[in-house]
C-alpha positions in Angstrom: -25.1 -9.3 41.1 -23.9 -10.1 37.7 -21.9 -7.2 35.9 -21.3 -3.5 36.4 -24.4 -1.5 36.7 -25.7 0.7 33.5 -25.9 3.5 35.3 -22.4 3.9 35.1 -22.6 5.2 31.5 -23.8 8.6 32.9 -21.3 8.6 35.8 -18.0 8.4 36.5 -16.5 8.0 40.0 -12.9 8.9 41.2 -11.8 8.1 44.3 -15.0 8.5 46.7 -16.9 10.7 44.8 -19.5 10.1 42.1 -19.6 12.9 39.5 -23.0 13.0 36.6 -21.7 13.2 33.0 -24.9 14.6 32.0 -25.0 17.8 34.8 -23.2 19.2 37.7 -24.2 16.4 40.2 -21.6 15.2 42.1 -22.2 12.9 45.6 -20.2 10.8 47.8 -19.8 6.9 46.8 -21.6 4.8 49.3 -20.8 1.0 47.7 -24.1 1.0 45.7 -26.1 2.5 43.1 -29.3 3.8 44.5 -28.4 7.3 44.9 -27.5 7.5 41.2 -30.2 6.0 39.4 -32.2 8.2 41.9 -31.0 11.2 40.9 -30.7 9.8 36.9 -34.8 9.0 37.1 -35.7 12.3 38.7 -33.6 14.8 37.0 -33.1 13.1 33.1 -36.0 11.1 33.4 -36.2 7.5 31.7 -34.7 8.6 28.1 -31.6 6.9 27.3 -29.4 9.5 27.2 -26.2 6.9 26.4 -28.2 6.0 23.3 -29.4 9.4 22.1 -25.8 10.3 22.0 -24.8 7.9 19.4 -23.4 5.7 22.1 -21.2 8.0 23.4 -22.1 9.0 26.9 -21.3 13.1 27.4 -18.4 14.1 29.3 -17.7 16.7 31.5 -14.8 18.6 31.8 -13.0 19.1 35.0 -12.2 22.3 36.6 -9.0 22.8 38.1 -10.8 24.4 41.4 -12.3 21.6 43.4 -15.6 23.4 42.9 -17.4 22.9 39.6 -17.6 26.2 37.9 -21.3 26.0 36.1 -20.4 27.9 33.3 -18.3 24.6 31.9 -21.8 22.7 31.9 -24.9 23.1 29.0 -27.0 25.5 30.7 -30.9 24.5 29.9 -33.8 26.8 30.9 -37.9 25.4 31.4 -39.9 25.8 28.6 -43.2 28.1 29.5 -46.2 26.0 30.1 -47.7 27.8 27.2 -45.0 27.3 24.6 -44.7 24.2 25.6 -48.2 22.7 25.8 -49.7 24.9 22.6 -46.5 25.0 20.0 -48.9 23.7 17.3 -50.9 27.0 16.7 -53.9 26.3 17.9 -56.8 28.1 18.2 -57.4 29.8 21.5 -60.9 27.8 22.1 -59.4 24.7 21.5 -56.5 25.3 24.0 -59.1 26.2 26.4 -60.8 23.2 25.5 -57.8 21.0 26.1 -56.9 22.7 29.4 -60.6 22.1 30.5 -60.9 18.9 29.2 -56.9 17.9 31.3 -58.0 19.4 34.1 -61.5 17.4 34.4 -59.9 14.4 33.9 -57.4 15.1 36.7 -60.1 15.5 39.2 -62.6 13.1 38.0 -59.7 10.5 38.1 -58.1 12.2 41.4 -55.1 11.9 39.6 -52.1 13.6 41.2 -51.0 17.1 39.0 -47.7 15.2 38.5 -49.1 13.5 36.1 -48.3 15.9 33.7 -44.7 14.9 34.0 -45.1 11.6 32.9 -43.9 9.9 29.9 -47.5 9.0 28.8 -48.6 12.7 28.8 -45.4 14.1 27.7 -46.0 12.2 24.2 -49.4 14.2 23.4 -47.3 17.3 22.7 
């Protein structure tokens, strides 16, 4: 292995514990960095957070308690399928269009409905 991973822009570990710059996630150092990109892939997807940030990766304050308190993180909340998905005002015929048209495809392909959470999809809206 040549180098320290990148993964370690978004983490920071002290002593055996791992703790997320970007959220609340905190886990146990096991000598590698599966876990962490694991996590990184599934919860902040493949976006370059480090990058977005103007190189500067977030940081997290500590709480004096050896619990995190949550209310020291950025609290984010899910978008509704329907904001997100039909933000550009369209008509309703078309959005029932759309949604008939997405959900043929997903069938016809046998796609799985995670799809929708991919990178590919996520850049039509």
């Amino acid at each position: 292995m040549s180098g320290k991973s990148e993964i370690w822009k978004y983490f920071k570990k002290e002593q055996e514990m791992v703790f997320s710059k970007l959220c609340p996630f905190k886990t146990r150092y096991n000598n590698n960095t599966s876990n962490l990109w694991n996590h990184f892939r599934s919860k902040h997807g493949s976006r370059n957070v480090f990058e977005e940030n103007n190189g500067d990766a977030i940081e997290i304050k500590k709480t004096s308690s050896t619990n995190a308190n949550l209310s020291n993180y950025p609290q984010h909340s899910q978008a509704k399928i329907d904001e997100s998905f039909f933000s550009n005002k369209l008509s309703e015929q078309r959005q029932e269009q759309i949604t008939q048209l997405i959900t043929n495809m997903i069938c016809l392909d046998t796609l799985p409905i995670s799809f929708i959470e991919g990178k590919g999809f996520k850049k039509l809206y």
